[in-house]
C-alpha positions in Angstrom: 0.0 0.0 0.0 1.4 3.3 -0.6 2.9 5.4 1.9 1.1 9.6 3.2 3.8 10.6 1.3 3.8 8.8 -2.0 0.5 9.8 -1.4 0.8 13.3 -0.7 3.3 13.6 -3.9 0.5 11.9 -6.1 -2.2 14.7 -5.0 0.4 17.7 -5.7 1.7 16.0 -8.9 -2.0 15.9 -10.1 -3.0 19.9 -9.7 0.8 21.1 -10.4 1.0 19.3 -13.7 -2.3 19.2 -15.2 -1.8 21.7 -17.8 1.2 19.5 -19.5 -1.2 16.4 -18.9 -4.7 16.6 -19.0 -6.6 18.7 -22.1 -10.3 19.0 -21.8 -12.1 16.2 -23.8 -14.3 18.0 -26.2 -15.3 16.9 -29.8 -13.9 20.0 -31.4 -10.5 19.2 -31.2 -11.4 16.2 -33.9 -11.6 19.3 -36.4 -8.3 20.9 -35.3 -7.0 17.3 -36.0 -8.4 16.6 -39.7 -7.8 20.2 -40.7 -4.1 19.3 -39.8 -3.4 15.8 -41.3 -5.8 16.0 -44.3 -6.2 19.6 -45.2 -6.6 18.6 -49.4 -8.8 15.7 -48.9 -12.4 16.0 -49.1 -14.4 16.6 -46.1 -18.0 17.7 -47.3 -20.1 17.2 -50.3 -23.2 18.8 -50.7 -25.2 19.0 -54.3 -22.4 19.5 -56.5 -20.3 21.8 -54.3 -17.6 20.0 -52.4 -15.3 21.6 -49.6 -12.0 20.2 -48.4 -10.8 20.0 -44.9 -9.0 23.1 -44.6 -11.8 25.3 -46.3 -14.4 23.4 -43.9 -12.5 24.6 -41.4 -12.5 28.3 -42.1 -16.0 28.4 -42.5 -16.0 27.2 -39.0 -13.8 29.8 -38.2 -16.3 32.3 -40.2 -18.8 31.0 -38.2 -17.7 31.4 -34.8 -15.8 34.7 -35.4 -20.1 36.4 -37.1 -21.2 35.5 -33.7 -19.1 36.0 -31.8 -18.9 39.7 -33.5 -22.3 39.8 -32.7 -22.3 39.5 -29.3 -22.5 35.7 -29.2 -20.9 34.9 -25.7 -19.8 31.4 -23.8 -23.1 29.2 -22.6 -25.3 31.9 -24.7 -27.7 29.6 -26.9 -27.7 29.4 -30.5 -30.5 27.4 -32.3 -30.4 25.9 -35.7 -33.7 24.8 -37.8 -32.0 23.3 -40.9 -31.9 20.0 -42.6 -28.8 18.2 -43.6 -26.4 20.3 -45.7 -22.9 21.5 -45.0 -24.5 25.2 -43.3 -26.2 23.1 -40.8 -23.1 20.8 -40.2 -20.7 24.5 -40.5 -23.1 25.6 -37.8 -22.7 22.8 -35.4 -18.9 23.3 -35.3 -18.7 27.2 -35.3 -21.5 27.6 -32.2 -18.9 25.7 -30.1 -16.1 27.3 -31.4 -17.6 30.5 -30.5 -17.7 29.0 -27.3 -21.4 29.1 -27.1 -24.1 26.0 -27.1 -25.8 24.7 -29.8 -30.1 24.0 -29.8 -30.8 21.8 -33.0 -34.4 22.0 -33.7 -36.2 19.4 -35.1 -37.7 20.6 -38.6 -41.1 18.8 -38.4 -42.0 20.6 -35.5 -45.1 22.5 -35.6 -44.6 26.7 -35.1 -46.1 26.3 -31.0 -43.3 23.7 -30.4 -40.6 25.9 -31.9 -41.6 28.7 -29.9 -41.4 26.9 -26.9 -37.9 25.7 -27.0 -36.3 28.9 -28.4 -38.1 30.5 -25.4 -37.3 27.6 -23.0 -33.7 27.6 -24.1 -33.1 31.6 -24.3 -31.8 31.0 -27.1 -30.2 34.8 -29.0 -29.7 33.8 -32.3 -31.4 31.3 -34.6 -29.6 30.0 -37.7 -32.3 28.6 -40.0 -32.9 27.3 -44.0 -34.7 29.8 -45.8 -37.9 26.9 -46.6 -38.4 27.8 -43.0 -38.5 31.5 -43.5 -42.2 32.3 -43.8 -42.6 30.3 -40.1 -40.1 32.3 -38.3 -41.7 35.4 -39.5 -44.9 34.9 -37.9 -43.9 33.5 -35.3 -41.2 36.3 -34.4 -43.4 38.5 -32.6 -43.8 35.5 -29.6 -39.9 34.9 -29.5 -38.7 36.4 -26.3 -34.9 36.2 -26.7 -33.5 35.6 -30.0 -32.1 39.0 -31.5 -30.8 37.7 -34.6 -31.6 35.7 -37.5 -29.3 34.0 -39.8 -30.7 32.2 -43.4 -29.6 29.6 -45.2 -29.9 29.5 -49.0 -31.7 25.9 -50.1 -32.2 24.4 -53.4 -35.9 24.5 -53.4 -37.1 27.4 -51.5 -39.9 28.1 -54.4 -41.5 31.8 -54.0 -40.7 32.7 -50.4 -39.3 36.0 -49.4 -36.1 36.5 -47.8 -36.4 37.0 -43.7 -32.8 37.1 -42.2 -29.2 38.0 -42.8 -28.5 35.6 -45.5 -25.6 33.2 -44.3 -22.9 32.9 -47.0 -23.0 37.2 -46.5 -22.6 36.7 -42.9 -20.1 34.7 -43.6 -18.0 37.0 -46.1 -18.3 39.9 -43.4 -16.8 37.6 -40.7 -13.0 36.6 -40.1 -11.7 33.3 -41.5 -8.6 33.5 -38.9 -8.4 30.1 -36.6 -9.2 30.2 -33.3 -8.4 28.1 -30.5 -10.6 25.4 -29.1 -12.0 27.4 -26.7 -13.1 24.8 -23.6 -12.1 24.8 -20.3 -14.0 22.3 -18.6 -14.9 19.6 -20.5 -18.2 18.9 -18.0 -19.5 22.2 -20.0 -22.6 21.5 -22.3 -22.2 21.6 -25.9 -25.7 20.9 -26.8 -29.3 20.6 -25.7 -31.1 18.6 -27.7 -35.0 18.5 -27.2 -36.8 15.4 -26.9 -39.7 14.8 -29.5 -42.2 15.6 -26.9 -44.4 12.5 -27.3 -45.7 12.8 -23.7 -45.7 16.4 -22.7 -43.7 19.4 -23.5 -40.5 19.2 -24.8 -37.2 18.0 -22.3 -33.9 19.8 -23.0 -31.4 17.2 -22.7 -28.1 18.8 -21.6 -25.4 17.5 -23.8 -21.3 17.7 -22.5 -18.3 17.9 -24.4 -17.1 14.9 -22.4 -19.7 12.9 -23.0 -20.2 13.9 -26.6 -16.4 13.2 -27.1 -16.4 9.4 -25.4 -19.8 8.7 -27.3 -18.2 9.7 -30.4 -15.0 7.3 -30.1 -18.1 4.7 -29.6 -19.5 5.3 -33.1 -16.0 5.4 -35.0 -15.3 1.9 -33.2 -18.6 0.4 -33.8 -19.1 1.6 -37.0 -15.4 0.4 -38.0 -15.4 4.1 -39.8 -11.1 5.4 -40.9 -9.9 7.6 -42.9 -11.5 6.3 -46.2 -15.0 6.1 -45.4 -17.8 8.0 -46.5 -20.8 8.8 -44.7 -24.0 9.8 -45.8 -26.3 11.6 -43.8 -29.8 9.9 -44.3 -30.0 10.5 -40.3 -31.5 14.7 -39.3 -28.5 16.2 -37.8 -30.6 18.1 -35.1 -31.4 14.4 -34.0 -28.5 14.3 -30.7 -25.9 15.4 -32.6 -27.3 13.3 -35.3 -26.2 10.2 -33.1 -22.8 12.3 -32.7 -21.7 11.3 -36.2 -21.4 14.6 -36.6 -17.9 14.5 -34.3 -17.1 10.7 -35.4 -17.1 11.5 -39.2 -14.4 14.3 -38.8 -12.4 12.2 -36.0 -11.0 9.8 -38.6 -11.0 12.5 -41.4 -14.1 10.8 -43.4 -16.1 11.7 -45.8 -19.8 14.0 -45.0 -22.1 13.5 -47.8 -24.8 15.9 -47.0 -28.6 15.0 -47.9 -31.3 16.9 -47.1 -34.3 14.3 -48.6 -34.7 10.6 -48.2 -35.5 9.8 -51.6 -34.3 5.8 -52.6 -32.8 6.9 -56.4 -30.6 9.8 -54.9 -29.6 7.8 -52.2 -28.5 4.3 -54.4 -27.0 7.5 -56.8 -24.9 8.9 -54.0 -24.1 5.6 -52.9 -21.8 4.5 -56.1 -20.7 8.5 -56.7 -19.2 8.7 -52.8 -18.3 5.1 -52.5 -20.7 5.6 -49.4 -19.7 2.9 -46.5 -21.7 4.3 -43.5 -25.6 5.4 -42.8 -27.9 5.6 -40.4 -32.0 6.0 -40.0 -35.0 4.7 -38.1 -36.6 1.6 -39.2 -38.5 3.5 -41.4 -35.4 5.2 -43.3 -34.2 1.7 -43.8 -37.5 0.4 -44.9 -37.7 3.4 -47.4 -34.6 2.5 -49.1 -35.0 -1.4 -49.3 -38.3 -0.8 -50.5 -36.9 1.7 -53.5 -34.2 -0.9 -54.3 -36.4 -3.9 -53.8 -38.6 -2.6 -56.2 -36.2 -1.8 -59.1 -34.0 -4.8 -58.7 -31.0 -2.8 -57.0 -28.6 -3.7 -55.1 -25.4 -1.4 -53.3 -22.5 -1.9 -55.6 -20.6 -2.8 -52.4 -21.5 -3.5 -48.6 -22.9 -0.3 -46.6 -22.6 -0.4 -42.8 -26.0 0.8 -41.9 -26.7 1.4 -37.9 -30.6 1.4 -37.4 -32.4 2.8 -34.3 -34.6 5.4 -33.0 -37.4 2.5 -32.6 -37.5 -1.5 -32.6 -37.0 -2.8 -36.1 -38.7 -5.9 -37.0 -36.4 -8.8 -38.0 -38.2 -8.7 -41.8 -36.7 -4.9 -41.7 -33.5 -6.3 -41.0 -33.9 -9.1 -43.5 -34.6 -6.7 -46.2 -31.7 -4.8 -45.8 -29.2 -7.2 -45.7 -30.8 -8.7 -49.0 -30.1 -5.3 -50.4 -26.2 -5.4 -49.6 -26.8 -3.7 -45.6 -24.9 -4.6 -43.1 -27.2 -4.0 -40.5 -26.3 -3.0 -37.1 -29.1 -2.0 -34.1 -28.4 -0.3 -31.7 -30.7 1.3 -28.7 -30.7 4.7 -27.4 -32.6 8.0 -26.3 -32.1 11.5 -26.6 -30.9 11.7 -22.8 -28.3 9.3 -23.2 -26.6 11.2 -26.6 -28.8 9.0 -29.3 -27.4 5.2 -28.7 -26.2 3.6 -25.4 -26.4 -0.1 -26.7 -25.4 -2.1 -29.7 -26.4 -5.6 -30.8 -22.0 -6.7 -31.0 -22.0 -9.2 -34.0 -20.0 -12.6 -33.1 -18.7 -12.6 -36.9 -17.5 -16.5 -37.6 -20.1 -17.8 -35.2 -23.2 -16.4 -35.9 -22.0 -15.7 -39.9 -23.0 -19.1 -40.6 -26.9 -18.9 -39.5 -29.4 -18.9 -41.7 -30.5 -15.1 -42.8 -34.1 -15.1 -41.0 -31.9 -16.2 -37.8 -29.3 -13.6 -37.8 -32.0 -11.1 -38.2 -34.0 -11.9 -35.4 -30.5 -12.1 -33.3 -30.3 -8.6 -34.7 -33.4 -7.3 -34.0 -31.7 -7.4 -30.0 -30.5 -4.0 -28.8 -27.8 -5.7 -26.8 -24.8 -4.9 -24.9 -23.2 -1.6 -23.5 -20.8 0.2 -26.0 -17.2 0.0 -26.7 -16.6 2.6 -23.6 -19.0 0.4 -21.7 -21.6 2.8 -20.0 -23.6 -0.3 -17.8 -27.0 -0.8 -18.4 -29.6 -3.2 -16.3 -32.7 -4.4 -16.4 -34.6 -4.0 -13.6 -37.8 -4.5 -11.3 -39.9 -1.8 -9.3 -37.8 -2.5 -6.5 -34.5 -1.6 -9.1 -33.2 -5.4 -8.5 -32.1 -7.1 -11.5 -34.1 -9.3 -13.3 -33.3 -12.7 -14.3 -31.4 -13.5 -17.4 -34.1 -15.9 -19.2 -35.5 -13.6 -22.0 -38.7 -13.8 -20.0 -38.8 -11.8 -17.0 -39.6 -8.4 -17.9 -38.0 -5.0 -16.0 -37.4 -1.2 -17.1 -34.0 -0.3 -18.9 -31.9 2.0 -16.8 -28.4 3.9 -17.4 -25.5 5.6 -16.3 -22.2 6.6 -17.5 -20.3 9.1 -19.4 -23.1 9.3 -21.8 -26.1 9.8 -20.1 -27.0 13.2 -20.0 -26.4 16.3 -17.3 -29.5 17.4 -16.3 -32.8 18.3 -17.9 -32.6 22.2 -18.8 -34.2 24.1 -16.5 -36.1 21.2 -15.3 -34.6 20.2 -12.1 -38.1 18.1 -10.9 -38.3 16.0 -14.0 -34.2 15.6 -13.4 -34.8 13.8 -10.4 -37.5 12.0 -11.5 -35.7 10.7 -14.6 -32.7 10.1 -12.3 -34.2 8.0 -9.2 -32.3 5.4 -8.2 -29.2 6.7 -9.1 -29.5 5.6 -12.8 -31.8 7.0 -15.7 -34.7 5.5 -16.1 -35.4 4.8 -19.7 -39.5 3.9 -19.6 -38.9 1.2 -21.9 -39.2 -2.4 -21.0 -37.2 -5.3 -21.8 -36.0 -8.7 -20.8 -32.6 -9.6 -20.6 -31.8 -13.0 -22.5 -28.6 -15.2 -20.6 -26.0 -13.8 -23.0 -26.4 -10.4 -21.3 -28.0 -9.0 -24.8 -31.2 -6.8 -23.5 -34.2 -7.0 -26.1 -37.2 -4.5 -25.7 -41.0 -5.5 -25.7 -42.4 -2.2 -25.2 -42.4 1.4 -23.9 -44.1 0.5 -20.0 -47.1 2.7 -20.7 -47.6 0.9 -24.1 -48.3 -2.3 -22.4 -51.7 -3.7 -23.5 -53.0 -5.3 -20.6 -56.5 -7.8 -22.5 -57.9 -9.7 -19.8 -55.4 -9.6 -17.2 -52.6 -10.9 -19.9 -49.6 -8.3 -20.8 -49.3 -8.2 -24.8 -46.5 -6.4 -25.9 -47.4 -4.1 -29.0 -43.6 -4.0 -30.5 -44.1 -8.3 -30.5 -47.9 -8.1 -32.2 -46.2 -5.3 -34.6 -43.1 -7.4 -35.4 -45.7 -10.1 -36.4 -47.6 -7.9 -38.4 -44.8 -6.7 -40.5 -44.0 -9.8 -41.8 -47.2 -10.3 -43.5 -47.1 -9.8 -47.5 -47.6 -6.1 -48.6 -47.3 -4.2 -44.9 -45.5 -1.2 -45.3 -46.3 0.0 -41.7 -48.2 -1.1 -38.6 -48.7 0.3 -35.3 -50.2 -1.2 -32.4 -52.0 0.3 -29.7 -54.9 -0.7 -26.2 -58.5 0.0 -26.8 -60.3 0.8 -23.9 -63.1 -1.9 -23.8 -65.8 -2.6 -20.8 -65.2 -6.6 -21.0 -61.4 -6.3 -21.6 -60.2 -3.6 -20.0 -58.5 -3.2 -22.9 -58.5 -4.8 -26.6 -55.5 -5.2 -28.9 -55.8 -3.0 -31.8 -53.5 -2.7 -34.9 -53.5 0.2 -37.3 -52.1 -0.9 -40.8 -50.1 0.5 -43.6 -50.8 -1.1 -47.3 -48.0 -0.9 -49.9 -49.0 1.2 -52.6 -51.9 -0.7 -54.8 -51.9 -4.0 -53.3 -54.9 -5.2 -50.6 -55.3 -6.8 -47.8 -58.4 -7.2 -45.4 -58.6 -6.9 -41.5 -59.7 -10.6 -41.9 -56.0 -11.4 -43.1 -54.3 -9.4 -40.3 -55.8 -11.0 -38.0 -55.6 -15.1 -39.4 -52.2 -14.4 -39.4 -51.8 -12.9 -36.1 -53.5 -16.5 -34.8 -51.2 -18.5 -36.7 -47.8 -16.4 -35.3 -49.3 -15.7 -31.8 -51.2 -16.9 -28.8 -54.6 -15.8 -28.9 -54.9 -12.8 -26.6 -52.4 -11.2 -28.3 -54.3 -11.4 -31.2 -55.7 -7.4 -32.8 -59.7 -7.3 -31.8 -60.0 -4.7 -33.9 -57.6 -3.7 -37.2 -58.2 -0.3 -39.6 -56.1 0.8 -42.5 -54.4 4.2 -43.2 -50.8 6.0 -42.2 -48.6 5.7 -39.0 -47.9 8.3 -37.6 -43.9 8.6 -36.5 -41.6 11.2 -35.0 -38.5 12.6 -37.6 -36.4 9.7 -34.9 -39.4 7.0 -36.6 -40.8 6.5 -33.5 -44.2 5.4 -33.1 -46.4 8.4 -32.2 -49.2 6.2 -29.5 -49.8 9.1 -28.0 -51.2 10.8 -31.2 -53.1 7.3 -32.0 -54.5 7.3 -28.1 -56.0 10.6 -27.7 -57.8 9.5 -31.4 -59.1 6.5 -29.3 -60.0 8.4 -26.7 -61.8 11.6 -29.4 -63.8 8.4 -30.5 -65.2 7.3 -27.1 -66.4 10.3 -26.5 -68.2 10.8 -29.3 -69.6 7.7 -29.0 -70.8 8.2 -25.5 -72.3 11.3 -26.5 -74.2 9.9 -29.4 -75.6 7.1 -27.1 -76.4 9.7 -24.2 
């Protein structure tokens, strides 16, 4: 055991040599890097414009210098409203080179939701595409702190009238001089990215540089990306750091391929041009593509290292992907814990050799902690592990470097999330004897017919299998005798047929029978931009109905 005063010397060594050996850990410093080693190569492509390395990095610099110029402080909050192109992805870098903290808005929102987080966030300056334009100008009156407004030009902005400083003269005015990373502590937020706000008002999930950083080194090592890969963004930036590829691209010097629509023949076009290796979407980014490819007889010219999330995909998803020359990777995550936290690790060799239906359903498993192992448990009420027999079902719960600071401005829903001294995740899951966690359902989706749990993401899994589903979400009824019936809502593939009849003989012949839909209607899922499921929407519908159905028999 060491002696006081090897003990002593250790303390002093730490405080009096920390500036020679220990450098705040922030994503930022991946730019300084790439800029260094490859400043000729290309770094971004967007359209037909292309920018290397070096010339990234002085619009960066452009960036950070405007605001900065305009008053733009350290911790002040800058929002963007953009889809992907290399402004939005200029943007991300420069705010934190400015030293300030980035808010990336989702672009679906409606104009009340918008309001509320540039409000909610105090954001001073919003940095927006110019499709955008005739939102922000009605909704400026209501915007309590933002003093400036920055546009960016877009392909197809049609007939809309100009609102803000356009960007490319903002950045002209601005200095292109490089600046120092500016980060002290690397515990400082980088980020706050909103959650989609299925259940209430949108959270503000504090984002660090530390955490972004360690999360980042996760995605380069689990998406086995170097120097010569090229990634194209089929994933919305403003989604947490779009699943802090944004930071993992530039660490190894890659390639940013910029797309601001998921359309299946730009995509497979992009694919050969950029000699793509990496993407990532929901299920229903993935399902989007295979179906375009599918449908033409395409495959990729070459294998494409596709990480899906966001929401449980079924194991025919998977199937179709990997038919399609995907490589297929799920992994599980939320907004609070930096996009993903889990990954299903692939035994290459071992499970190689399965049959393709098997390796997709082991796929379909959202697995084990990442490379830079932040644990993750499933647990009981009573936060005691549950058995590893891929029955017993518990609530997912976090912690580590990636789980987020704090809720902004939200201390109550903070501790809440945060009980127990992990974060409670809401989803349930059962944790098979391999250690590899697989979820059956959000907790509050839970369909309890007759006393018997039925777990919607199992009866939708089923259902997407059948011929000709695009789409399927599954949700409780309220019902006197039941409590609650099972009820699926179904998604057709352009002009084919299929009856409620069908659903639901092939629900009896792939499930037991109270799992079984009651009830089954045709039309669109609604999702979130991150492809989840939006039951809430569904619910209150169900709920809209029984109303009106009580008032018609009153």
């Amino acid at each position: 055991m060491a002696t006081a005063k090897e003990l002593k010397a250790f303390e002093e060594a730490k405080t009096r040599y920390s500036k020679v050996n220990l450098n705040p850990l922030t994503p930022l410093n991946f730019l300084k890097r790439s800029e260094l080693v490859f400043p000729h190569k290309k770094a971004v492509t967007y359209g037909d414009k292309y920018w290397n390395w070096q010339e990234f990095a002085g619009r960066v610099y452009r960036v950070a210098h405007g605001l900065k110029d305009m008053g733009i402080d350290r911790f002040d909050r800058v929002a963007l409203l953009s889809r992907n192109n290399n402004a939005m992805l200029e943007s991300l870098y420069g705010i934190g080179m400015a030293g300030a903290v980035t808010v990336p808005l989702n672009y679906r929102l409606g104009a009340s939701e918008i309001i509320y987080i540039l409000n909610h966030s105090g954001s001073k300056c919003l940095i927006y595409e110019c499709i955008y334009a005739d939102t922000i100008r009605k909704i400026k009156p209501e915007l309590k702190t933002i003093n400036n407004f920055i546009e960016i030009d877009s392909p197809d902005k049609k007939e809309i009238e100009p609102f803000g400083t356009p960007y490319e003269e903002f950045l002209d005015k601005a200095s292109h001089v490089p600046m120092d990373v500016p980060v002290v502590d690397e515990n400082d937020m980088i980020s706050i990215c909103y959650t989609s706000g299925t259940t209430g008002k949108p959270k503000g999930c504090v984002h660090t540089h530390r955490g972004t950083y360690l999360n980042s080194l996760s995605e380069i090592i689990e998406a086995k990306m170097n120097s010569n890969s090229s990634y194209l963004w089929t994933l919305p930036m403003f989604h947490s750091q779009g699943w802090n590829f944004i930071w993992a691209v530039t660490a190894v010097g890659a390639k940013h391929v910029c797309l601001d629509a998921i359309q299946g023949e730009q995509i497979f076009k992009l694919i050969s041009k950029e000699n793509v290796t990496n993407l990532c979407g929901a299920p229903t980014v993935i399902t989007m593509i295979t179906d375009y490819m599918s449908k033409n007889y395409l495959k990729f010219p070459h294998a494409v290292c596709a990480i899906i999330g966001g929401a449980a995909p079924s194991p025919k998803t998977i199937q179709d992907a990997e038919n399609i020359g995907m490589d297929i990777h799920q992994v599980y995550g939320l907004t609070e814990v930096y996009g993903p936290h889990t990954v299903c690790e692939w035994h290459s060799g071992e499970w190689d050799k399965l049959p393709i239906a098997k390796r997709a359903r082991l796929k379909a498993k959202q697995g084990v902690p990442h490379v830079t192992y932040t644990p993750v448990r499933v647990v009981d009420d009573n936060m005691n592990d549950v058995p590893w027999d891929g029955e017993t079902r518990g609530e997912i719960v976090m912690r580590g470097n990636n789980v987020m600071q704090w809720y902004f401005n939200d201390h109550a829903q903070t501790e809440e999330a945060f009980k127990g001294g992990w974060f409670n995740s809401g989803d349930g899951a059962v944790i098979h004897p391999d250690g590899y966690i697989e979820i059956v359902d959000r907790l509050k989706d839970i369909i309890i017919t007759g006393g018997e749990n039925v777990s919607s993401v199992q009866v939708e899994n089923v259902i997407a299998e059948m011929p000709h589903v695009f789409d399927v979400a599954v949700i409780a009824k309220p019902d006197e005798k039941w409590g609650e019936i099972v009820k699926a809502i179904v998604a057709v593939e352009p002009d084919e047929e299929i009856t409620s009849g069908q659903v639901i003989q092939w629900c009896k012949d792939h499930l037991t029978g109270f799992a079984v839909p009651r009830e089954v209607v045709f039309g669109e899922v609604p999702r979130t931009a991150t492809g989840k499921i939006q039951k809430n929407v569904l619910k209150q519908m169900e709920i809209e109905a029984a109303k009106k159905a009580k008032v018609k028999i009153d």
